[in-house]
Backbone as ProteinMPNN parsed JSONL, in Angstrom:
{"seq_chain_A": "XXXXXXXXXXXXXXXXXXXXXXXXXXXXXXXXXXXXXXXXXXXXXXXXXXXXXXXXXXXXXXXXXXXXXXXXXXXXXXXXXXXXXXX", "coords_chain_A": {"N_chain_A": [[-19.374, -3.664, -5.682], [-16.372, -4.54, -4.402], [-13.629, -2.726, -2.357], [-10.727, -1.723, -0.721], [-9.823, -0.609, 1.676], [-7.077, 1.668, 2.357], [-4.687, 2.589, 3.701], [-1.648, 4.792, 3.661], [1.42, 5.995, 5.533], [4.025, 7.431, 6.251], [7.239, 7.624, 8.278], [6.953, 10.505, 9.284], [5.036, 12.077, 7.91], [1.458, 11.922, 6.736], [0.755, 10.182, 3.54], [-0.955, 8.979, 1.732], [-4.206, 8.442, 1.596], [-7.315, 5.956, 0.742], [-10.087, 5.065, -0.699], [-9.88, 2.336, -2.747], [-9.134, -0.719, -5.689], [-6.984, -2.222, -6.299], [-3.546, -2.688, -4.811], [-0.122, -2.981, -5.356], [2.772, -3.884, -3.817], [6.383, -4.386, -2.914], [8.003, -6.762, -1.129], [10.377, -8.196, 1.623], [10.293, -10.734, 0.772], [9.755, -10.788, -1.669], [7.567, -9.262, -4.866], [4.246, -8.481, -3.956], [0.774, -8.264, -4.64], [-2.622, -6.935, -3.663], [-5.963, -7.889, -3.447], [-9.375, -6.874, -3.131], [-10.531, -8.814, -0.601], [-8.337, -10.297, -0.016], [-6.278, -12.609, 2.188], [-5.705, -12.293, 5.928], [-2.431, -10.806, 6.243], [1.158, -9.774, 6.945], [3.956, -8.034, 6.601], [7.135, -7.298, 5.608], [8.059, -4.723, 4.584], [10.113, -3.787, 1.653], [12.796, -1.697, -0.224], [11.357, 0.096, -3.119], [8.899, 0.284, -5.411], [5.245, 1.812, -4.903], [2.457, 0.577, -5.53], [-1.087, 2.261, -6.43], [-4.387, 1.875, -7.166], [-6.635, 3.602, -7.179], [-10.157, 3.46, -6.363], [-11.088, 6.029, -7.949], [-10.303, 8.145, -10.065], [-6.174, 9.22, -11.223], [-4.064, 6.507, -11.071], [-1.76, 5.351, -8.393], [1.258, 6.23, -8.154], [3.79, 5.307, -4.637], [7.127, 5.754, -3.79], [8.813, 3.825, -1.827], [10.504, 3.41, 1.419], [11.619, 0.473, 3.338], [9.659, -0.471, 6.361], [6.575, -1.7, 7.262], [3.508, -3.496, 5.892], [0.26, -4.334, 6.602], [-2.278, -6.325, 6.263], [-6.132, -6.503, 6.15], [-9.306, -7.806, 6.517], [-10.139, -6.615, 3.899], [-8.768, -3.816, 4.769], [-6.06, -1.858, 4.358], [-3.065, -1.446, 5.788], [-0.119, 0.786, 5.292], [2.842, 1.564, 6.925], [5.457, 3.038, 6.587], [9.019, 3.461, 6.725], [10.24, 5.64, 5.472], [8.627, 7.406, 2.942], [6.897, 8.896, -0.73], [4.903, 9.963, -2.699], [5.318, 9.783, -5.869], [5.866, 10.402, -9.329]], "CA_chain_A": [[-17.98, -4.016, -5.892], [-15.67, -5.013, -2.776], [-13.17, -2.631, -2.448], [-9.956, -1.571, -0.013], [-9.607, 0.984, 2.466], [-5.85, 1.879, 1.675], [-3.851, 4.215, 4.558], [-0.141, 5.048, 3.515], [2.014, 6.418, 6.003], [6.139, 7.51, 6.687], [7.446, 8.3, 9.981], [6.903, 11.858, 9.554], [3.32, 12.719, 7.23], [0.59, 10.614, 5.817], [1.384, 10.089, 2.092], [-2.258, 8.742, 0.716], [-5.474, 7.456, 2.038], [-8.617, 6.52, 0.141], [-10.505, 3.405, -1.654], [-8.849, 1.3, -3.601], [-9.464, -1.456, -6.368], [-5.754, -3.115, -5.536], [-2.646, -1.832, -4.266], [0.805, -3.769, -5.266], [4.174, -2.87, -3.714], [7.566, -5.166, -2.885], [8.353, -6.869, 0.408], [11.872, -8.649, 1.662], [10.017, -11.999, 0.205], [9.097, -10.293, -3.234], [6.493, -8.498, -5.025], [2.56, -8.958, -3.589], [-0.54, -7.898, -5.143], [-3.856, -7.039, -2.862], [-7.53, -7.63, -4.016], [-10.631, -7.254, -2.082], [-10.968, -10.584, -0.225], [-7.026, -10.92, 0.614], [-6.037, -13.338, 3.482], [-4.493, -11.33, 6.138], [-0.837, -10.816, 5.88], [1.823, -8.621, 7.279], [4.849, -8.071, 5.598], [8.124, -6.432, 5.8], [8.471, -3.627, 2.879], [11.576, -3.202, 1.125], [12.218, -0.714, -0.87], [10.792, 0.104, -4.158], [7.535, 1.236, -5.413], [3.963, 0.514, -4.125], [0.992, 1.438, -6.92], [-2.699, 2.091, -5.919], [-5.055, 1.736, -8.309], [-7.596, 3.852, -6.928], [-11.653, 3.574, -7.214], [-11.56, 7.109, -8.755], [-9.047, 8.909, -10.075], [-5.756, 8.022, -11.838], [-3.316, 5.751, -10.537], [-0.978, 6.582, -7.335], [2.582, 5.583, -7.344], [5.24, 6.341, -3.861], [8.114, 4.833, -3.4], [8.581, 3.472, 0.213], [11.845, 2.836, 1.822], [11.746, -0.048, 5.045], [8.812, -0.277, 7.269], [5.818, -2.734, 6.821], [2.363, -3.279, 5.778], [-0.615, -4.931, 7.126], [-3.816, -6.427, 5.591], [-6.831, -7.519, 7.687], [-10.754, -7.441, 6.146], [-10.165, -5.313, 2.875], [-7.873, -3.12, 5.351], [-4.374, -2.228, 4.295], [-2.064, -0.121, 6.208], [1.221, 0.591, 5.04], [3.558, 2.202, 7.616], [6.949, 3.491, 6.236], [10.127, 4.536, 7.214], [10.337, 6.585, 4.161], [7.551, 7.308, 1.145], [6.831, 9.85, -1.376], [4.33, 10.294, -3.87], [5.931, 10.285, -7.618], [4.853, 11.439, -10.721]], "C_chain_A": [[-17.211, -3.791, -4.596], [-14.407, -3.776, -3.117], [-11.944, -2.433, -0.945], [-10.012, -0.41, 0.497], [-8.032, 0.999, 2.728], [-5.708, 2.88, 2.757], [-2.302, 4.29, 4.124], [0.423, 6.245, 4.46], [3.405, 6.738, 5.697], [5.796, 7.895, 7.731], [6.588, 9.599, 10.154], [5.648, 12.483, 8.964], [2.594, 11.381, 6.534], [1.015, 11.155, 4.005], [-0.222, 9.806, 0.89], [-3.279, 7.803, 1.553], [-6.911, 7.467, 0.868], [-9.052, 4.727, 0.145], [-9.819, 3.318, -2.491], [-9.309, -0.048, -4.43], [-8.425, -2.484, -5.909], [-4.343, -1.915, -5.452], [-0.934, -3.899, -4.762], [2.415, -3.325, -4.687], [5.368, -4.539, -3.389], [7.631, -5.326, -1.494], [9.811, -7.583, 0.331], [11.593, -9.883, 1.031], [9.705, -11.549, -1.318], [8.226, -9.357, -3.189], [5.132, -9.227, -4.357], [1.73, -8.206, -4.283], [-2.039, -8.19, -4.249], [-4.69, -6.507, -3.758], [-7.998, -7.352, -3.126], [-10.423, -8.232, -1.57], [-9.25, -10.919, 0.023], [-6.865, -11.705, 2.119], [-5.338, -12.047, 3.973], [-3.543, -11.371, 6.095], [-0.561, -9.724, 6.65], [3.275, -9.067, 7.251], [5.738, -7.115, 6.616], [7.962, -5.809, 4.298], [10.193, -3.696, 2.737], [11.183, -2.517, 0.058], [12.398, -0.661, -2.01], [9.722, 1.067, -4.472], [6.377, 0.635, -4.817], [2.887, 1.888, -5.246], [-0.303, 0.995, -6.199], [-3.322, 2.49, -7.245], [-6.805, 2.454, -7.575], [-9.208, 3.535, -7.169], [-11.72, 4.843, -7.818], [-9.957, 7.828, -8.59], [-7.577, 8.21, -10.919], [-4.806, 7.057, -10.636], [-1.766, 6.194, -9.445], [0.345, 5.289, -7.181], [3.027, 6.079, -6.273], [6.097, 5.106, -3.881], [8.542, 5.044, -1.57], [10.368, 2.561, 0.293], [11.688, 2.321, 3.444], [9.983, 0.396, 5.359], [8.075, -1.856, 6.974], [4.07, -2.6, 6.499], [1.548, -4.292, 6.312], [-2.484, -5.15, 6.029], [-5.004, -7.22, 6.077], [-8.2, -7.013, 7.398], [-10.686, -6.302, 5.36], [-9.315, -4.204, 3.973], [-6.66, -2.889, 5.393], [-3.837, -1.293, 4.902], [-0.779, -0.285, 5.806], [1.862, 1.665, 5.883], [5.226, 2.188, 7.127], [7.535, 4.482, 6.57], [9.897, 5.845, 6.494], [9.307, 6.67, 2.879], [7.129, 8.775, 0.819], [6.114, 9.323, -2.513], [5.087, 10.58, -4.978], [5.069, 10.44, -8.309], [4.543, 9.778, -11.548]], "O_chain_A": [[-17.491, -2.866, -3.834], [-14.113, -3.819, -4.312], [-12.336, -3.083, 0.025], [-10.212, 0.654, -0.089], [-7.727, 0.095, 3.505], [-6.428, 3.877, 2.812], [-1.787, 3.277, 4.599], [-0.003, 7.382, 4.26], [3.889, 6.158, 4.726], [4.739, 8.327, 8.191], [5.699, 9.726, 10.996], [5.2, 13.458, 9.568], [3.004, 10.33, 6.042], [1.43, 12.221, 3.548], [-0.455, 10.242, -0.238], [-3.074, 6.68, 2.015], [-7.417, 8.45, 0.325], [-8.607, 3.707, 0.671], [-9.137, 4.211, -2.994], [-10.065, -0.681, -3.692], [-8.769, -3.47, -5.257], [-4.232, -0.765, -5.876], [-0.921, -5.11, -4.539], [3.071, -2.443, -5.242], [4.96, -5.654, -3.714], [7.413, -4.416, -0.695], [10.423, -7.618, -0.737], [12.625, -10.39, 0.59], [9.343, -12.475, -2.045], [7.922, -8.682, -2.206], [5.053, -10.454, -4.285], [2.286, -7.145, -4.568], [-2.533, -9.312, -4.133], [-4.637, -5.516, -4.486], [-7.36, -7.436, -2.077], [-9.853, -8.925, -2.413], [-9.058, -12.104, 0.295], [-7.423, -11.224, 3.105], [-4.75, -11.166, 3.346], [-3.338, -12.524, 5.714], [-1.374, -8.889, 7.044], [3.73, -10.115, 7.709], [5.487, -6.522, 7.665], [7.791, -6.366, 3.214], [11.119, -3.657, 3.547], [10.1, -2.466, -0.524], [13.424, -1.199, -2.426], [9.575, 2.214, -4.05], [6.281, -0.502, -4.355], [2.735, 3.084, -5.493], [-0.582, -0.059, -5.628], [-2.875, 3.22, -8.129], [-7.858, 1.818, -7.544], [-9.486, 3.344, -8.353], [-12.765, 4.845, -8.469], [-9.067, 7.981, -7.753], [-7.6, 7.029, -11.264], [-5.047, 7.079, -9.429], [-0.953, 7.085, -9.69], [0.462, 4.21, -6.6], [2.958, 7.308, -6.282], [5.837, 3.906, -3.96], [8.547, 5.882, -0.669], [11.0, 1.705, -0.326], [11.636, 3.037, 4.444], [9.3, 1.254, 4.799], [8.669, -2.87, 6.609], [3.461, -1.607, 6.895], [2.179, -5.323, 6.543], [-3.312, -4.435, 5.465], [-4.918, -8.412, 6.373], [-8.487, -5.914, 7.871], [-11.017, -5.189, 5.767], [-9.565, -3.211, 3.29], [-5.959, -3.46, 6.228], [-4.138, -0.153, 4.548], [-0.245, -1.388, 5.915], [1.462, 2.798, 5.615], [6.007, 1.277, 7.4], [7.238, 5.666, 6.732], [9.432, 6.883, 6.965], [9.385, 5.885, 1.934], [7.004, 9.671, 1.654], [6.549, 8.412, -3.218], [5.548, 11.718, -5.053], [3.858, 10.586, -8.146], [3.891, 9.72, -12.591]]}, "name": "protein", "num_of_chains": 1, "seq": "XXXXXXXXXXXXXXXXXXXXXXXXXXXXXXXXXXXXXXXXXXXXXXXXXXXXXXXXXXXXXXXXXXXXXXXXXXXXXXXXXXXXXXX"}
């Protein structure tokens, strides 16, 4: 099974890294949704939430304020101004 290598950043600490099944969060064009096998892209974030759907484990919301993400061979980075792990 194909999955994502997922990094979440903010300016100031990393927020979540791992594998990943898909990851969906909000950009200035809308919501997106990443599978395995995504074209690359790179986005502006706005802010909202962004959900990972881990390969193990349960499910990881943060909310991310500004920055952007990147996706390039199952590779997503998300670099944000602002993000925090919620409940």
């Amino acid at each position: 099974m194909a999955t994502l290598d997922v990094q979440v950043v903010a300016a100031d600490h990393a927020v979540w890294s791992g594998e990943a099944r898909s990851l969906t969060g909000r950009t200035v064009e809308g919501d997106i949704g990443i599978l395995p096998g995504h074209s690359p892209v790179l986005a502006l974030l706005a802010q909202g939430d962004l959900t990972i759907e881990p390969v193990e484990g349960d499910t990881v919301k943060a909310y991310v304020k500004g920055g952007f993400f990147s996706v390039d061979a199952d590779k997503v980075t998300v670099v944000a101004d602002e993000a925090d792990v919620t409940d």
